[in-house]
N, C-alpha and C positions, 0 to 999 in steps of 0.2 A: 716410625712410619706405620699408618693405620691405613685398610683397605675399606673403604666405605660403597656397597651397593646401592645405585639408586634405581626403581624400577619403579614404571606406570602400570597401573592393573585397574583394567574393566572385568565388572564382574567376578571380582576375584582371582583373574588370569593375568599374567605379565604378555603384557602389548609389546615395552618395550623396556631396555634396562641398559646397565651400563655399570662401572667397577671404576675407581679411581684410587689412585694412594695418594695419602697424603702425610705433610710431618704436620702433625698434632701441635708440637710446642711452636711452628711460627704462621700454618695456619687459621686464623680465625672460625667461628663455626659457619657466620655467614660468607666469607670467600668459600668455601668448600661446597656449601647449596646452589651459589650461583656458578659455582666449577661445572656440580651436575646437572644444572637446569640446562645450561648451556648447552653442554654433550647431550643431552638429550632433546635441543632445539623445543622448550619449552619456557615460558616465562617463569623470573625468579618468583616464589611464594611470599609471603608475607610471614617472617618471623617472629614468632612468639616465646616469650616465656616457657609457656606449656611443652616447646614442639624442642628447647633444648634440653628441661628437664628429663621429658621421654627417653630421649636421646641417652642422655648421661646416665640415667637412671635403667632403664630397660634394653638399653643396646638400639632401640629402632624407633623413629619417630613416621608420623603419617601425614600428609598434608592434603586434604579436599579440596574441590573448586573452592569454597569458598573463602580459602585463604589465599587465591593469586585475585590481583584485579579484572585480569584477563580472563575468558572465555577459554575454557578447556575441555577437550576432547577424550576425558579419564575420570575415573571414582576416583582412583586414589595417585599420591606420587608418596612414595616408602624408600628411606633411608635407614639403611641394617648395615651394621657397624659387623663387616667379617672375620670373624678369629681366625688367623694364622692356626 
């Protein structure tokens, strides 16, 4: 079980955020984005290559408007993978 934060930030500040667990070996990486977009009543982003690399690789990926198709109300939506 892994605790993954997702949080929207204008301006560099967290508007709004959220915390979820999840088990790693039976959930998928995109069930677990659209877990947090959900809870966080925003549309799912557009997954990429780059954005599970990040992830994997650096602990936390970043998603811009320019990766949902929809019209959003934030700079950024950041998933950070929380160490117990």
């Amino acid at each position: 079980m892994i605790k993954i934060w997702g949080k929207l930030l204008v301006d560099d500040k967290v508007i709004k955020g959220n915390t979820i667990v999840i088990d790693e070996k039976t959930t998928s990486f995109f069930d677990m984005l659209k877990q947090l977009s959900s809870s966080l009543n925003i549309p799912t982003p557009i997954l990429l290559d780059k954005h599970v690399y990040d992830f994997n690789v650096f602990n936390i990926c970043i998603f811009r408007p320019d990766d949902f198709v929809e019209a959003v109300n934030f700079e950024k939506f950041v998933l950070e993978y929380l160490k117990n």
